[in-house]
N, C-alpha and C positions, 0 to 999 in steps of 0.2 A: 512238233508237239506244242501246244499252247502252253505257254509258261506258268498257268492257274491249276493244269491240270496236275495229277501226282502219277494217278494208275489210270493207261488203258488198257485196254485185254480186247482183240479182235480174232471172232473166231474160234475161240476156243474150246478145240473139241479132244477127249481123253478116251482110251479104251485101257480097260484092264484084262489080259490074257490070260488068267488062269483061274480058275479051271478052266473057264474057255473063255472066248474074246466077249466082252461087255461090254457097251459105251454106256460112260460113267459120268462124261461132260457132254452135252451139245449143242455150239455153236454158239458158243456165250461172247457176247458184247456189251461193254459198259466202261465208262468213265468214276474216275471219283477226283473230288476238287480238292486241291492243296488246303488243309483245318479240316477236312470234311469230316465227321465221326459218322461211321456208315455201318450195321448189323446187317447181317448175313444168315435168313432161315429158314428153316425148312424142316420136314419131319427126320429123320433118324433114314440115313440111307441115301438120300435126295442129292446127293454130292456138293453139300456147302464145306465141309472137312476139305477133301481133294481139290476144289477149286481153289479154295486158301493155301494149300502148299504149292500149289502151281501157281499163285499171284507170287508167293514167298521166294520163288525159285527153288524152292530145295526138291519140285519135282518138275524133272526138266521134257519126261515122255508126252510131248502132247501136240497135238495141231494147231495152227493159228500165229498169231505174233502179241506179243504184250512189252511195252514200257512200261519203268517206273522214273519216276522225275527227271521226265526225257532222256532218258537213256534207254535205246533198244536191248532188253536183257533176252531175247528166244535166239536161240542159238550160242550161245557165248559158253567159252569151256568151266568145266567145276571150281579152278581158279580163280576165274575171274568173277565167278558167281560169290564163291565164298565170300571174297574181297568186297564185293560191293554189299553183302546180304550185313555183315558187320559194320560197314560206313554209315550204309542209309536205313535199314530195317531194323525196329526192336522187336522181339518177340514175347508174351505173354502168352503162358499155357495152363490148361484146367490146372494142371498138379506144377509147383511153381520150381522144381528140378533144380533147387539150392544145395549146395554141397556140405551137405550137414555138419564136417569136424572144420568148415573154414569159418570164419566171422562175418557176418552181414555184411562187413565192407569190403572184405577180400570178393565174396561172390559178387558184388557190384562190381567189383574192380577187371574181372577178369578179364571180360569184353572188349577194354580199352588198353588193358595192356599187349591183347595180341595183336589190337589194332596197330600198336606201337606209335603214336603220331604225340603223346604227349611222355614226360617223363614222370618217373614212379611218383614224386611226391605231387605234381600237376595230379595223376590219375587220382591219388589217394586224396586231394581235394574233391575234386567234379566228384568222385563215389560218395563222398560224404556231404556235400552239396545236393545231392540229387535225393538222396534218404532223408535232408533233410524239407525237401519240397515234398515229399510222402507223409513226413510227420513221424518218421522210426530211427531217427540221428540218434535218437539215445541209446537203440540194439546195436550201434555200430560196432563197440568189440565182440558183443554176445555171439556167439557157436550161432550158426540157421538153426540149429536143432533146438535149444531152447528158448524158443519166441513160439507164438499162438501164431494157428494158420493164418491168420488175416490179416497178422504182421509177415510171414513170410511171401502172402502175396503180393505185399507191399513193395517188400524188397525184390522180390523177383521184376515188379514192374519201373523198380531203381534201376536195374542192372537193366530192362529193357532200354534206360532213356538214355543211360549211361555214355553212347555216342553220339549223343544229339540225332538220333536217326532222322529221317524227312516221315518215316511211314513206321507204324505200330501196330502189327497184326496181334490178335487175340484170337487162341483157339479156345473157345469155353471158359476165357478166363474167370468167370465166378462160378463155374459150375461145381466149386467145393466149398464154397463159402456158403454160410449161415444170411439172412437177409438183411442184417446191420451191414456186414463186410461186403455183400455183394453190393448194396446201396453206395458204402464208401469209394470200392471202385470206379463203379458208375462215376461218381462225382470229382474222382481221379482224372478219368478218360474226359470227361467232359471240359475240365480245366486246360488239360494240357492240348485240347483241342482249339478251342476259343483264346486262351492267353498266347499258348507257346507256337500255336497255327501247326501242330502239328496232327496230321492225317492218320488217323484212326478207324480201322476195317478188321471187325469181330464176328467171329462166328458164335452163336450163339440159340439155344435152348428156351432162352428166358423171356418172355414176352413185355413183358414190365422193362427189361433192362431194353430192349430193341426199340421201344414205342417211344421211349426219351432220348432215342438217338437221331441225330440229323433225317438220318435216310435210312429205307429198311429195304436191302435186295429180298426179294423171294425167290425161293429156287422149289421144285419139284419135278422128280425123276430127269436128274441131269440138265434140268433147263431151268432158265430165267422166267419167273411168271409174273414176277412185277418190279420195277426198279423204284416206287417211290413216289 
C-alpha cells in the first residue's frame, strides 16, 4: 500500500438480514490520502452511517477487503481489531458519550490508559495537553455534566485525539450543535488536518460543513455517485 495513503476499501459490499436479506453497501471503492479531511453524504438511508462503521472496523459482516495505514484490517479477530481501533482511530459521535460524574480530563484520559503504553501521570499530561489544543483546559476538573454542549464536544473530540490516532472518523459529529459550535468544529477538523496531518473521514448531514472539506464522497442507495 502506498505509504501517502491512510484508507483503502475494495469491494465493498454489505447485506443486512433481517427482516429479510437487503444489500445495504455495493461494491464500494475508494482511497483517502494520509491529512486528507474527507465528508461522506447522502440522504438518510443511503448507507453513508454503515459504510463508516465498516471503514471503523467495529462492523466486521461484509464482502471485500480494506486497509487502514497499511495494515490489512478484513478478516482479523475482535482482539486484534479492538487493539488496533484504540492505537490508530479516534472517534467523534453526534451525541459526544462523556461519562457525566467523571471530570473532562478523566473522560479524556480513558482511551490512553486502556491503551496502557504511557504511565498515569504521562496520560494525565497528553489529556490535558490535548483539551488544551481544543481550548477547554480550563473544564479540566469540572464533572462532563456541568459544561455546555459545545464544550463537551470539545472534549469528546480530546479524548478522540487523545492516542494520537492516524485516522478520525466522525459520525454527525455537529449534528447537535447550534451554528457557532458546529463552525468551531469545522475549524477543529480542519486544523488538525492541515497542522497535525491527521486524516479525517465524517459522515455528515450538513452541506455547509461538507463543501469546506477537502473532498466530498456521495453515496446513494448503497453506492458511490461521486468521489470528488
Amino acid at each position: 500500500m502506498d505509504a501517502a495513503i491512510a484508507l483503502k476499501a475494495e469491494h465493498i459490499t454489505k447485506y443486512f438480514h433481517e427482516p429479510v436479506k437487503f444489500q445495504v453497501l455495493s461494491d464500494i471503492s475508494f482511497t483517502i490520502s494520509k491529512g486528507e479531511f474527507v465528508s461522506v453524504v447522502g440522504k438518510s438511508g443511503c448507507g453513508k452511517s454503515t459504510l463508516l462503521y465498516v471503514l471503523s472496523t467495529m462492523d466486521t459482516d461484509y464482502e471485500g477487503n480494506m486497509e487502514l495505514q497499511g495494515t490489512p484490517v478484513t478478516g482479523k479477530s475482535q482482539n486484534e481489531l479492538a487493539r488496533f481501533r484504540n492505537e490508530h482511530l479516534g472517534f467523534v459521535f453526534q451525541f459526544h458519550y462523556l461519562l457525566p460524574d467523571f471530570t473532562c480530563l478523566k473522560n479524556v484520559m480513558i482511551p490512553a490508559l486502556r491503551l496502557n503504553k504511557y504511565s498515569y501521570n504521562e496520560v494525565e499530561e497528553r489529556a490535558y495537553e490535548k483539551l488544551k489544543i481544543l481550548g477547554v483546559e480550563d473544564q479540566a476538573r469540572k464533572k462532563a455534566s456541568m459544561i455546555s454542549g459545545g464544550q463537551q464536544q470539545r472534549v469528546a473530540i480530546a479524548r478522540a485525539l487523545i492516542n494520537d490516532p492516524a485516522i478520525i472518523m466522525g459520525d454527525e459529529p455537529t449534528g447537535n450543535l447550534d451554528s457557532k459550535n458546529t463552525a468551531n468544529v469545522f475549524d477543529i477538523f480542519m486544523r488538525l488536518s492541515k497542522e497535525f496531518r491527521q486524516t479525517i473521514v465524517t459522515v455528515t448531514h450538513d452541506p455547509d460543513f461538507a463543501r469546506r472539506s477537502d473532498r466530498i464522497i456521495e453515496m446513494s442507495d448503497g453506492q458511490i455517485t461521486s468521489q470528488g
